[in-house]
TIFI-58532 format. One record per residue (C-alpha): residue in one letter; z, y, x. Coordinates in steps of 0.2 Angstrom, whole numbers, padded with zeros to 4 digits, always signed. Example, Ala and Ser with C-alpha at 12.3 -4.5 7.8 and 13.67 -1.06 7.14 Angstrom:
a+0039-0022+0062;s+0036-0005+0068;
***
This chain:
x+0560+0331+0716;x+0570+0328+0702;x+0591+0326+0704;x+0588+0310+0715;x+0599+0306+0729;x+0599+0292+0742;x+0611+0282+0746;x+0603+0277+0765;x+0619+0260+0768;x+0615+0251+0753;x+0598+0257+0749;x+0602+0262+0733;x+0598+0278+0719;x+0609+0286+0713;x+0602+0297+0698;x+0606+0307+0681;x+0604+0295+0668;x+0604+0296+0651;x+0612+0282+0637;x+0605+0284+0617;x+0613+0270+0607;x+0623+0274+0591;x+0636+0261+0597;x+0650+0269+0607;x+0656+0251+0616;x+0636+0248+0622;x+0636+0267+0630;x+0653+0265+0636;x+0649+0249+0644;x+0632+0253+0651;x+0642+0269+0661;x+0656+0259+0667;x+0641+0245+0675;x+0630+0258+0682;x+0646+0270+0689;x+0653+0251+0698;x+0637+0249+0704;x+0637+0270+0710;x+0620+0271+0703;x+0625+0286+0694;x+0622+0305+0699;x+0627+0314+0681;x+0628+0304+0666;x+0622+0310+0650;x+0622+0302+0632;x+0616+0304+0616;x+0622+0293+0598;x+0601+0295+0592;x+0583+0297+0596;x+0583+0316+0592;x+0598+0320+0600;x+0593+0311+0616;x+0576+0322+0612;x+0588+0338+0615;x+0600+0330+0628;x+0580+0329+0639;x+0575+0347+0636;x+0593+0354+0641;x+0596+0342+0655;x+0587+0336+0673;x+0585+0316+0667;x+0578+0302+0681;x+0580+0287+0669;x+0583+0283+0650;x+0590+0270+0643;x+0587+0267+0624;x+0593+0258+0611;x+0578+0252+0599;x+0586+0251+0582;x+0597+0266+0577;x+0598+0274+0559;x+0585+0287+0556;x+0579+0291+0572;x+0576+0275+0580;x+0570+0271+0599;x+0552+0272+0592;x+0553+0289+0585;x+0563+0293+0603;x+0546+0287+0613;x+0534+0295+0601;x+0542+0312+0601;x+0542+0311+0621;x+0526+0308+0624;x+0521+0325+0615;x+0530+0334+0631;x+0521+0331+0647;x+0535+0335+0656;x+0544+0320+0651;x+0530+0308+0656;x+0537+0302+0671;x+0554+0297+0667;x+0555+0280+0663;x+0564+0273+0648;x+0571+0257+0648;x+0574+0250+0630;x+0588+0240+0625;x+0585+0227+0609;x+0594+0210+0602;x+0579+0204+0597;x+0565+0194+0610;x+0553+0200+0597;x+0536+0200+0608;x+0527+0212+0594;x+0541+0225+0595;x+0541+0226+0614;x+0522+0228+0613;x+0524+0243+0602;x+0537+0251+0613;x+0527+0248+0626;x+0512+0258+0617;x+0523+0272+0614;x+0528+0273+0631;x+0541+0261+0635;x+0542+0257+0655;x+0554+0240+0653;x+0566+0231+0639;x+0582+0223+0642;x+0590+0212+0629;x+0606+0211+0623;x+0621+0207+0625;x+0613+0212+0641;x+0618+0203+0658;x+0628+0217+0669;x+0617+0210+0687;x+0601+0212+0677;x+0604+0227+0670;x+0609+0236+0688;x+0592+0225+0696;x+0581+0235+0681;x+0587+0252+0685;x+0587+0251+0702;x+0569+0245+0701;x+0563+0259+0690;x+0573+0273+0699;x+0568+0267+0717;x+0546+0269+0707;x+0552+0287+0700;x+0560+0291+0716;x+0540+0284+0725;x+0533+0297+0712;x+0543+0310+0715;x+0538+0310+0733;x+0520+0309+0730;x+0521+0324+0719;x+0530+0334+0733;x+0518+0331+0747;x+0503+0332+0735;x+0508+0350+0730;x+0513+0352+0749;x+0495+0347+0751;x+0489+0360+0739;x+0499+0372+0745;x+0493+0373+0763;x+0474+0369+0756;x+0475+0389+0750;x+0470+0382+0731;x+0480+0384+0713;x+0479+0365+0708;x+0475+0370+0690;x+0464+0386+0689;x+0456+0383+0707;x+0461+0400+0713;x+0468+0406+0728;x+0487+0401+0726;x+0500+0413+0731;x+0502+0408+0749;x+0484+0411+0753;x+0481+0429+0742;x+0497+0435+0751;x+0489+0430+0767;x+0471+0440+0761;x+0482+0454+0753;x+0488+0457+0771;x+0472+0457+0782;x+0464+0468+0768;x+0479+0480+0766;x+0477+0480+0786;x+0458+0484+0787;x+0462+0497+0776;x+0474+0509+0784;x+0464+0504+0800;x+0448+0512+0794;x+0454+0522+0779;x+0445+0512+0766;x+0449+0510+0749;x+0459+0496+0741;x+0465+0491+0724;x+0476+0479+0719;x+0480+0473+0700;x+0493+0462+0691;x+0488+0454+0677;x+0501+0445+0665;x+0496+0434+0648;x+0506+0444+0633;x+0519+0432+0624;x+0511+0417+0632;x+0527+0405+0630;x+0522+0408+0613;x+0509+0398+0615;x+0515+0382+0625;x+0528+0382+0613;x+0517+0382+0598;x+0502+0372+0604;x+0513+0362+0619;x+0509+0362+0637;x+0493+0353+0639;x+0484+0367+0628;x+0494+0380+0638;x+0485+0375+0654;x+0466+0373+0644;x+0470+0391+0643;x+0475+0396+0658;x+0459+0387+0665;x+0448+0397+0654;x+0455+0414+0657;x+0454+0409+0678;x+0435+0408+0673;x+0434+0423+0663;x+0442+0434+0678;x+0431+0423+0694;x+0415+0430+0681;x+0421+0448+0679;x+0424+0451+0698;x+0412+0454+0715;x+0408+0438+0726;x+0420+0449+0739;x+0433+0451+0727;x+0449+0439+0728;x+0458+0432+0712;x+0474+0421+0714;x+0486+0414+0702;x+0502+0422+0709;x+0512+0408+0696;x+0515+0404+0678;x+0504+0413+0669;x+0504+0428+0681;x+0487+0432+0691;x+0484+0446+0705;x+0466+0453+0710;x+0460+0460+0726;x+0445+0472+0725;x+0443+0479+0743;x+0433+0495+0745;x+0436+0501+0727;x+0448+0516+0721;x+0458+0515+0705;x+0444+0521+0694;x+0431+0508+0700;x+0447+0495+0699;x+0452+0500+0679;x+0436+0496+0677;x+0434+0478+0684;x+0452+0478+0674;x+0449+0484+0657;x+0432+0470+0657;x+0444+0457+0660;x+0457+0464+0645;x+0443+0465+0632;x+0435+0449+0638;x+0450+0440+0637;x+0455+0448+0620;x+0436+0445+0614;x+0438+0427+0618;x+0445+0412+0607;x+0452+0396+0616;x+0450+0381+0608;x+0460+0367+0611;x+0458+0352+0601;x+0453+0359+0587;x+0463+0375+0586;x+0459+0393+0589;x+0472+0402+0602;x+0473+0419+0604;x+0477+0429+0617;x+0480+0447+0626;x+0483+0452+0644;x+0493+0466+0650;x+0488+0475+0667;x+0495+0486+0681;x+0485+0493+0695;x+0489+0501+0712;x+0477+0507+0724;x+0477+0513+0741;x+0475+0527+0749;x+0477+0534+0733;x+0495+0529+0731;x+0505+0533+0748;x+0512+0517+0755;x+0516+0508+0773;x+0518+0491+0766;x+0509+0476+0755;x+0525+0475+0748;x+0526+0494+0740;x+0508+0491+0735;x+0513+0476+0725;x+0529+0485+0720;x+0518+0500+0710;x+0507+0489+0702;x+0520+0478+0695;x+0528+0495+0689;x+0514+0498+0680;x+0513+0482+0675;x+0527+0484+0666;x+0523+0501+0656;x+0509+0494+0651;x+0519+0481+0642;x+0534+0493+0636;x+0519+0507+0629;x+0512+0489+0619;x+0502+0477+0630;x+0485+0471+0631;x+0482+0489+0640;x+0479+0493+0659;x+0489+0505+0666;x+0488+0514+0684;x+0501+0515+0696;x+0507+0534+0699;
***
């Protein structure tokens, strides 16, 4: 829940915040107001736009304040380049001009700008903004929590709709269970995306996810009504086929690989290509006690699958 931390006697924030102005006296002034006021976690700062760009995808940020007119790399350019990354949409920026230019706050605000502060800045103001906007991100941030608590205990991936990695694990174990019970057959296969950071970096996160949802679609239509597929994280999945051996299993398992490699994802406008590795370990056939040393020989055959090439299926020994 982001690097927040409540003060519960004054009812305060205190966060890791984040000062972009080219000016050395205004960052140095804005630290020593919000470290008096002990509104301050971790204190970053950055002389322009890009660099406070960077400083965001190497550091845990709550808040940003941010300087509109720099050299080269202006505040604008700053909000512009941040809304390209989702993961930044929730931080609030608070923008600091000398100007009570209505038309340039509306464009700052366009480009993503959550308040402004005019300066020279008043020291009281300045400390009532950021306490405002840190005490909303903090709102947020719990929100999120118990919504993915929410999802979490509903059994449901909240982006592909699969299972989520709590409930397969739950089915993994009744099946594994019924298995050695009555001496029936079950396979279990990892599947993992080949170079797929590639493609969040290339394209960004949003298109990432667009793919992900398509390739949760391709596996639900390559599989049995009783077959379970989950989303064990990132772009990892996991497939449960009771009742079938390794060679029924490769089967379901290569359908999926050639679909998935068959299939071009476009995502506004673009063509995204990619391949899936495979690993697949099956019981009786394998000699195990455990879920856990089920799961352990697929991901090992997971992995030769990738070092002997990916996009291939290999069987656990």
């Amino acid at each position: 829940m982001g690097a927040q931390s409540r003060d519960a006697s004054k009812g305060s924030f205190k966060a890791n915040i984040l000062v972009i102005d080219d000016q050395d006296s205004i960052r140095k002034k804005i630290k020593s107001v919000l470290h008096k006021a002990d509104l301050i976690e971790f204190y970053f700062e950055a002389k322009s736009g890009l660099d406070g760009i960077k400083m965001l995808m190497d550091k845990k940020v709550d808040l940003v304040i941010c300087d509109v007119v720099m050299p080269e790399f202006d505040g604008y350019k700053f909000l512009i380049s941040k809304s390209t990354k989702p993961e930044f949409d929730e931080i609030p920026v608070i923008m600091l001009t000398s100007e009570e230019d209505v038309e340039k706050k509306i464009k700052g605000f366009e480009h993503g700008a959550t308040d402004y502060l005019t300066k020279p800045f008043d020291e009281g103001e300045l400390i009532a903004r950021v306490k405002a906007h840190l005490k909303i991100k903090h709102l947020q941030d719990e929100l999120k929590e118990k919504n993915a608590l929410l999802q979490e205990l509903s059994g449901t991936d909240d982006l592909t709709k699969l299972a989520n990695r709590r409930r397969f694990m739950e089915q993994f174990a009744n099946e594994f269970a019924r298995s050695k019970r009555y001496k029936i057959e079950l396979s279990f296969l990892i599947l993992d995306l080949d170079f797929f950071k590639q493609v969040n970096d290339s394209h960004g996160h949003l298109a990432g996810d667009s793919v992900l949802v398509e390739i949760a679609k391709v596996m639900k239509e390559s599989v049995r009504s009783s077959d379970l597929v989950g989303r064990y994280g990132g772009e990892e999945f996991a497939l449960l086929l009771p009742e079938t051996g390794s060679k029924g299993s490769r089967v379901y398992a290569e359908r999926i690989r050639k679909r998935i490699e068959d299939t071009r994802f476009e995502v506004g406008g673009k063509l995204i290509y990619v391949t899936v590795s495979g690993g697949i370990s099956s019981y009786p056939e394998i000699t195990v006690e455990t879920v856990d040393e089920l799961w352990r020989k697929a991901d090992q055959a997971l992995y030769r699958a990738k070092q002997n090439g990916r996009n291939r299926i290999e069987l656990a020994h």
